[in-house]
C-alpha positions as CSV (number, residue, x, y, z in Angstrom):
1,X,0.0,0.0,0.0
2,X,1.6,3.2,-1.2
3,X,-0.6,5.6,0.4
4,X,0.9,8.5,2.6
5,X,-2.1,10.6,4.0
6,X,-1.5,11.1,7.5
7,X,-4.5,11.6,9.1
8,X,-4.5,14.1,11.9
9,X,-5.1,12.5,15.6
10,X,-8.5,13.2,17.2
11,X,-10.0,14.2,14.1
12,X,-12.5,10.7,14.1
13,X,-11.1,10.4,10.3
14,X,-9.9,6.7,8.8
15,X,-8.9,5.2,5.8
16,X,-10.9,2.0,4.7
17,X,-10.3,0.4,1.4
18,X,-13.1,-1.2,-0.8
19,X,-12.9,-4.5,-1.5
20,X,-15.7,-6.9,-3.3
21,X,-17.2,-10.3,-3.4
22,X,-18.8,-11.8,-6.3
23,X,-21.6,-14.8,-6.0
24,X,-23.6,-16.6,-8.0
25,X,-22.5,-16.3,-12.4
26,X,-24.4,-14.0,-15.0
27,X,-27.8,-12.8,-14.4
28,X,-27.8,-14.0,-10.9
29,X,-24.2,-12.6,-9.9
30,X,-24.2,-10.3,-6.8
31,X,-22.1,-8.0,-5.6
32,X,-21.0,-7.7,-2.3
33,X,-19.1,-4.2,-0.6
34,X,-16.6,-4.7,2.4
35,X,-14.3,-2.5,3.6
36,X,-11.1,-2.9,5.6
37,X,-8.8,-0.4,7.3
38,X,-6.0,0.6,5.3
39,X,-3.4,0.4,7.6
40,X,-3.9,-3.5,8.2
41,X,-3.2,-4.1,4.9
42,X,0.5,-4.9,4.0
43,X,-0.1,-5.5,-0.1
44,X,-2.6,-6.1,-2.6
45,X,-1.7,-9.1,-5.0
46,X,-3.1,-11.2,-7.8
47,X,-3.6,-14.6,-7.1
48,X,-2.3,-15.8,-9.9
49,X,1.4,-13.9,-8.7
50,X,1.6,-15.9,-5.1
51,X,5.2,-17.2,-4.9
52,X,5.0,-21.0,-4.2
53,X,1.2,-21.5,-3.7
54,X,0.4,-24.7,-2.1
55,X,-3.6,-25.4,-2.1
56,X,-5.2,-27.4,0.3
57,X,-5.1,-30.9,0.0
58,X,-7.6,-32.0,3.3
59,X,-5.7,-35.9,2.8
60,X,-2.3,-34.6,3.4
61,X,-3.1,-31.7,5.8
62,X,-1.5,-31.5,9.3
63,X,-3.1,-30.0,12.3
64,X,-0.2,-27.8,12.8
65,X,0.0,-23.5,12.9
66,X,1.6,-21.1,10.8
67,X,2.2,-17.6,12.2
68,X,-0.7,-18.2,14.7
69,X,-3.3,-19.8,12.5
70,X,-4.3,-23.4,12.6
71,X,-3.4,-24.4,9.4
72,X,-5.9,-27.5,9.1
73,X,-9.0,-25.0,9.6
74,X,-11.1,-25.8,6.5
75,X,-11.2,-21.7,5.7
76,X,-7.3,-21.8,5.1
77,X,-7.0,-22.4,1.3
78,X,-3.4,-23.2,1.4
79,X,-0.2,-22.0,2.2
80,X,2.3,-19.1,0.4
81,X,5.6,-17.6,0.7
82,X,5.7,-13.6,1.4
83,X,8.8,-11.8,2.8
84,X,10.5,-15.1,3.5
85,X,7.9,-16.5,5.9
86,X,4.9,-19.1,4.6
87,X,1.6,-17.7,5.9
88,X,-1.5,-18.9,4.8
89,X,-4.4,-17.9,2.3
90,X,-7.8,-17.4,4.0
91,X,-11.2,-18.2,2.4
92,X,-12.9,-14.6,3.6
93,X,-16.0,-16.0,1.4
94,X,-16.0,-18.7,3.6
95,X,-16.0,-17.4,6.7
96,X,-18.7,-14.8,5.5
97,X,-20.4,-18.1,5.0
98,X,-21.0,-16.9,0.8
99,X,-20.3,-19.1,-1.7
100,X,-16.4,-19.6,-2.5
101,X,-15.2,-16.7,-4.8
102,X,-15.0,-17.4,-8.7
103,X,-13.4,-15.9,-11.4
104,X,-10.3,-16.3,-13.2
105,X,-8.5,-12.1,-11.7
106,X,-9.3,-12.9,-8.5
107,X,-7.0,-10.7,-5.8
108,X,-5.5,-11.5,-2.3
109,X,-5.1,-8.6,1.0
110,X,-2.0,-9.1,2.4
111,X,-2.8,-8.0,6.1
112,X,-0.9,-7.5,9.4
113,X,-2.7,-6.7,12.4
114,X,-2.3,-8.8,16.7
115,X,1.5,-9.3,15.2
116,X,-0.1,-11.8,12.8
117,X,0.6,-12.0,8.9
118,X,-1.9,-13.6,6.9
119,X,-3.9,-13.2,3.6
120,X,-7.6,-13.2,2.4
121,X,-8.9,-14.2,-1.0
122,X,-11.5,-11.4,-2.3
123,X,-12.8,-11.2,-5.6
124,X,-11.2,-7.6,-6.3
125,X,-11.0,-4.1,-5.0
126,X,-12.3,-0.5,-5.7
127,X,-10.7,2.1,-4.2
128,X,-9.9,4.0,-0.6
129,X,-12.1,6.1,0.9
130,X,-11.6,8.4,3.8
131,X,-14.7,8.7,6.3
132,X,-14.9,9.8,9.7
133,X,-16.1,7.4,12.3
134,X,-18.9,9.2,12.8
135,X,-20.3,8.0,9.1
136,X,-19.8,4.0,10.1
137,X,-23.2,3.0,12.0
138,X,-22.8,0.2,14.6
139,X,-25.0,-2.7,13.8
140,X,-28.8,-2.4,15.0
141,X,-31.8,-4.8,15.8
142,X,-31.7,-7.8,14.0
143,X,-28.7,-7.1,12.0
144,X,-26.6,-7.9,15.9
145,X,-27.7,-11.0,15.7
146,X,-26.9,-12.5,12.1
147,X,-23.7,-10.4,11.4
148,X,-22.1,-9.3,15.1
149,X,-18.5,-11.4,15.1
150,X,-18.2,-10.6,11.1
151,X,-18.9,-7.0,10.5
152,X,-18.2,-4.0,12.9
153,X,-20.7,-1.1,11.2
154,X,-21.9,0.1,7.8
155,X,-21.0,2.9,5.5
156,X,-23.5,4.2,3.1
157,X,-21.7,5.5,0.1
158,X,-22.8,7.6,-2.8
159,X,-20.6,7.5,-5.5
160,X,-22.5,5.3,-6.7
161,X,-25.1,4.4,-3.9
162,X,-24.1,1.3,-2.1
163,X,-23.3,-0.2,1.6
164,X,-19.9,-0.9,2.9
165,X,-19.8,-3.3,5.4
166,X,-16.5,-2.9,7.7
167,X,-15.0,-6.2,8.2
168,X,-13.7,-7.5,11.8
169,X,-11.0,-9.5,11.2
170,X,-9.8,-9.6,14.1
171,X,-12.9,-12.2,15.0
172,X,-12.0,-13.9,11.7
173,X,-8.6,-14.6,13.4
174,X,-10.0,-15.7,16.9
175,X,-12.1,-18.1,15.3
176,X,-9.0,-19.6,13.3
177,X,-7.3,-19.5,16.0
178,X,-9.4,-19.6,19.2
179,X,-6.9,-21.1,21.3
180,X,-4.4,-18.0,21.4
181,X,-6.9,-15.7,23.2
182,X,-7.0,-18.8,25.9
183,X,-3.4,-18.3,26.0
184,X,-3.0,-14.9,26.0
185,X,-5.3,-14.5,29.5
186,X,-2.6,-17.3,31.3
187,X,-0.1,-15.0,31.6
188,X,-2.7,-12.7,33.6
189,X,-1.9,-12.9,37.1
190,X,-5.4,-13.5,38.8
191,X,-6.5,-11.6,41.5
192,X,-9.6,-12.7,44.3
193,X,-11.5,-10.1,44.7
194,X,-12.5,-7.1,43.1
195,X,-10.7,-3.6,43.6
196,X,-11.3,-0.9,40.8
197,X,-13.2,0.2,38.3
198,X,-12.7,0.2,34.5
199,X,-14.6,0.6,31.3
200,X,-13.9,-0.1,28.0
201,X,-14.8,-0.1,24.8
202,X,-13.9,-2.4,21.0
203,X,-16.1,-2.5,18.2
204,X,-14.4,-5.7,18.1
205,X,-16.4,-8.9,20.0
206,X,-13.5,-11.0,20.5
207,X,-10.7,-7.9,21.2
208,X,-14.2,-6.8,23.8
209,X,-14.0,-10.1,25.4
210,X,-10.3,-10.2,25.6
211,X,-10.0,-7.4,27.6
212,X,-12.6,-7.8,30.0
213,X,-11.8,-11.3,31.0
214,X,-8.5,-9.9,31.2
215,X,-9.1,-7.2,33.7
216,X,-11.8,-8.9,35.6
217,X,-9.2,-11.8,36.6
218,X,-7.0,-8.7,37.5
219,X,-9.7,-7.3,40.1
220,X,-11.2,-4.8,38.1
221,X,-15.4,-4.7,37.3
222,X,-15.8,-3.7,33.7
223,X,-18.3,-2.1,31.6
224,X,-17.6,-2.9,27.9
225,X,-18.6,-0.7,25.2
226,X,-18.9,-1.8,21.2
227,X,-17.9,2.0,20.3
228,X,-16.5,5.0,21.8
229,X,-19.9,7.3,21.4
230,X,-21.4,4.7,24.3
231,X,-18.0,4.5,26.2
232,X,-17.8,8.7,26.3
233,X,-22.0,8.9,27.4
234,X,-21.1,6.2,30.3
235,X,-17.7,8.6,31.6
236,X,-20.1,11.4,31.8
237,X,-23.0,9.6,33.0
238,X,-19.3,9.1,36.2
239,X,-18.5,12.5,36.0
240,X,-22.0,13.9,37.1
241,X,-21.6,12.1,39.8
242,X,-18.6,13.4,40.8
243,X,-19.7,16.7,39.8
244,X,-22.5,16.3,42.1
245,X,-21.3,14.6,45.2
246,X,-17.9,16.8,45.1
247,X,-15.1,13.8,44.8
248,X,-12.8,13.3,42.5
249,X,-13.6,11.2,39.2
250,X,-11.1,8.6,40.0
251,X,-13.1,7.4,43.2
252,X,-15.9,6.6,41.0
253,X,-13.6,4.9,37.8
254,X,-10.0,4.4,37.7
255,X,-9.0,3.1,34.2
256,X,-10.6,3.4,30.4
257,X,-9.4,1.1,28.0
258,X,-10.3,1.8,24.7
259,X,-10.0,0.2,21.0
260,X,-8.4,3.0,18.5
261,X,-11.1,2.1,15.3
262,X,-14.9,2.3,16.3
263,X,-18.3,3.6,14.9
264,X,-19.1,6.7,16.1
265,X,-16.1,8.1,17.8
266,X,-12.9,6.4,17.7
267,X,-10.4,5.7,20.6
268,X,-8.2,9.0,19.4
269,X,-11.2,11.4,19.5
270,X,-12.4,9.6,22.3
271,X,-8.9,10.0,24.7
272,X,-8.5,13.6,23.3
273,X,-12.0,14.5,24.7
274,X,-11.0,12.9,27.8
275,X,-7.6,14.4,28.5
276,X,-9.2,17.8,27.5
277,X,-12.1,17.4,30.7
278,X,-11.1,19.7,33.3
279,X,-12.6,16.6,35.7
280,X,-11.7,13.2,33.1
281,X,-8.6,14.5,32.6
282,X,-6.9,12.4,35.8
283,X,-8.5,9.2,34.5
284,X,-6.1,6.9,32.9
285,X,-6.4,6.0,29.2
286,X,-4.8,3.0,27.9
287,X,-5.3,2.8,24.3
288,X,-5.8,-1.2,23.0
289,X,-5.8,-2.0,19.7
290,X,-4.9,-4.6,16.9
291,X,-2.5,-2.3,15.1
292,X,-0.3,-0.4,16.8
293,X,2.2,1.4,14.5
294,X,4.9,4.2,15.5
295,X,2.9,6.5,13.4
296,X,-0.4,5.3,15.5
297,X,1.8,5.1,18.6
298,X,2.6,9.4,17.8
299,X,-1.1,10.0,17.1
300,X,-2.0,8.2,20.8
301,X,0.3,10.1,22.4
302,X,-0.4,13.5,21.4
303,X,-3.9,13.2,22.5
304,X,-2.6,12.2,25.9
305,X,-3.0,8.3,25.8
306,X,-1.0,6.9,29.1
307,X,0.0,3.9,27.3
308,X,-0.2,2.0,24.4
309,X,-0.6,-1.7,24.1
310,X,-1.6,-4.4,21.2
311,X,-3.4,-7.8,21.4
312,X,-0.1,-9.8,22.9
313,X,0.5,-7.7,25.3
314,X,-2.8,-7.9,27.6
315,X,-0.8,-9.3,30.9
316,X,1.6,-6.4,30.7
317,X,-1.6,-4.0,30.3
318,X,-3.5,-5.5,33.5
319,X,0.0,-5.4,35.1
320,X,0.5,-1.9,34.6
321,X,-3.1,-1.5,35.2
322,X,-3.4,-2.6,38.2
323,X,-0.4,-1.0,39.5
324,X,-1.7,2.8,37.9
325,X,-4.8,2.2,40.2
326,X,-3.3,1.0,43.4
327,X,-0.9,4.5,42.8
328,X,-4.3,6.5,42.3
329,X,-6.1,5.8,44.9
330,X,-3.1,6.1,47.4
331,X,-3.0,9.5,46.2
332,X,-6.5,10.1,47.0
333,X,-6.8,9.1,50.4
């Protein structure tokens, strides 16, 4: 991906590209819009230009992982080299549970996002488009039900009039892959009772689940948010009350922990409001997110994140955590 915009931090903008899936052939073909964020996405190549493509042969198969994934799952396609490591091809038809992708120009999203390379087979793509969070509508009524776990929100576009749907991968990996979250909350040392406060918020259900499991084994209660426009009504739903009963915020809540790509309001306009509160401002924000680059690492800080962490590094977030709050409410007594 060559592109270079740098969006500025806080602004609730993001850059998803357009990618399509193709069912059924001639008059009944449809046409399905997806969108991804640009910055998970590595390369963009034709399938027919994968170095040393080994498809899936279910007789020979071995229930062993590559770069995280289980390799045996019947959604991995095969197996390809890319930068010197073999990382596998993903069926994103598949797991969308559409019929398998036809068609002879076929392309293939090179992503990186929980420190995990991997690739997904989509019939083709459009173009990028910059939105602001604001314009990507969680999911509502029915459509929770049949599509929560695949799709995060919808963007209605004009040019020409369609819906995007905006992809979570990050659930597409969980569910190849279920047993790393499992191992991810073992190194979180378990506490026995219940201490401090936290809320947080993913648009993500299995980066949601994560972290709440997480912090609840590390004595926090959690209220857990699928944006950051419900996440920022709960804080001031806290600080009326400590408006009103004349204590400080952190005796009500002592930690947000929040996703960095969400409908509504993301986790950089969210913190930036926050830090900007004259009484949220002593909260601590951890930002939490799949991707975390040294150009996203800048934009977190200068909206006053207090730390940073990615999907592998949940122990050392309850750690810290747990250690911020303990500090806090010393401070307050």
């Amino acid at each position: 991906m060559s592109s270079k915009i740098l969006l500025k931090s806080g602004t609730n903008e993001v850059e998803i590209l357009e990618l399509y899936l193709d069912e059924g052939r001639g008059d009944k073909r449809k046409r399905w819009s997806f969108g991804l964020n640009v910055a998970k996405v590595k390369k963009i190549v034709k399938e027919v230009d994968l170095k040393n493509f080994s498809g899936r042969k279910d007789a020979d198969i071995k229930k062993t992982t590559t770069g995280k994934i289980d390799s045996s799952n019947i959604l991995v396609l095969g197996m390809f080299e890319f930068m010197g490591s073999v990382i596998p091809l993903i069926d994103l038809s598949g797991w969308l549970r559409m019929d398998r992708v036809r068609g002879e120009n076929r392309m293939v999203l090179i992503t990186e996002f929980n420190n995990v390379t991997s690739a997904f087979l989509v019939s083709g793509v459009n173009r990028i488009h910059r939105i602001s969070w604001e314009e990507l509508e969680s999911l509502q009524g029915n459509m929770v039900k049949y599509a929560e776990g695949t799709i995060i929100g919808t963007v209605k576009l004009t040019d020409p009039d369609r819906i995007l749907q905006v992809l979570d991968l990050e659930q597409a990996l969980d569910d190849l892959s279920p047993a790393n979250s499992d191992e991810a909350l073992l190194d979180v040392a378990e506490v026995d009772e219940v201490f401090f406060k936290a809320v947080c918020a993913d648009d993500s259900r299995s980066m949601r689940n994560l972290v709440t499991q997480a912090l609840e084994k590390g004595g926090f209660s959690v209220d857990a948010f699928v944006n950051g426009k419900d996440l920022w009504d709960a804080l001031l739903i806290f600080k009326e009350k400590a408006e009103q009963s004349g204590k400080p915020i952190t005796d009500f809540i002592q930690l947000v922990v929040s996703d960095i790509e969400m409908p509504g309001m993301d986790g950089h306009a969210v913190t930036r409001r926050i830090k900007g509160d004259p009484i949220l401002k002593d909260l601590t924000v951890f930002l939490f997110s799949s991707l975390i680059t040294d150009e996203l690492l800048h934009k977190g800080e200068s909206v006053g994140a207090d730390r940073q962490y990615s999907k592998p590094q949940i122990a050392s977030l309850v750690a810290q955590a747990w250690e911020d709050a303990n500090t806090m409410m010393e401070s307050n007594r």
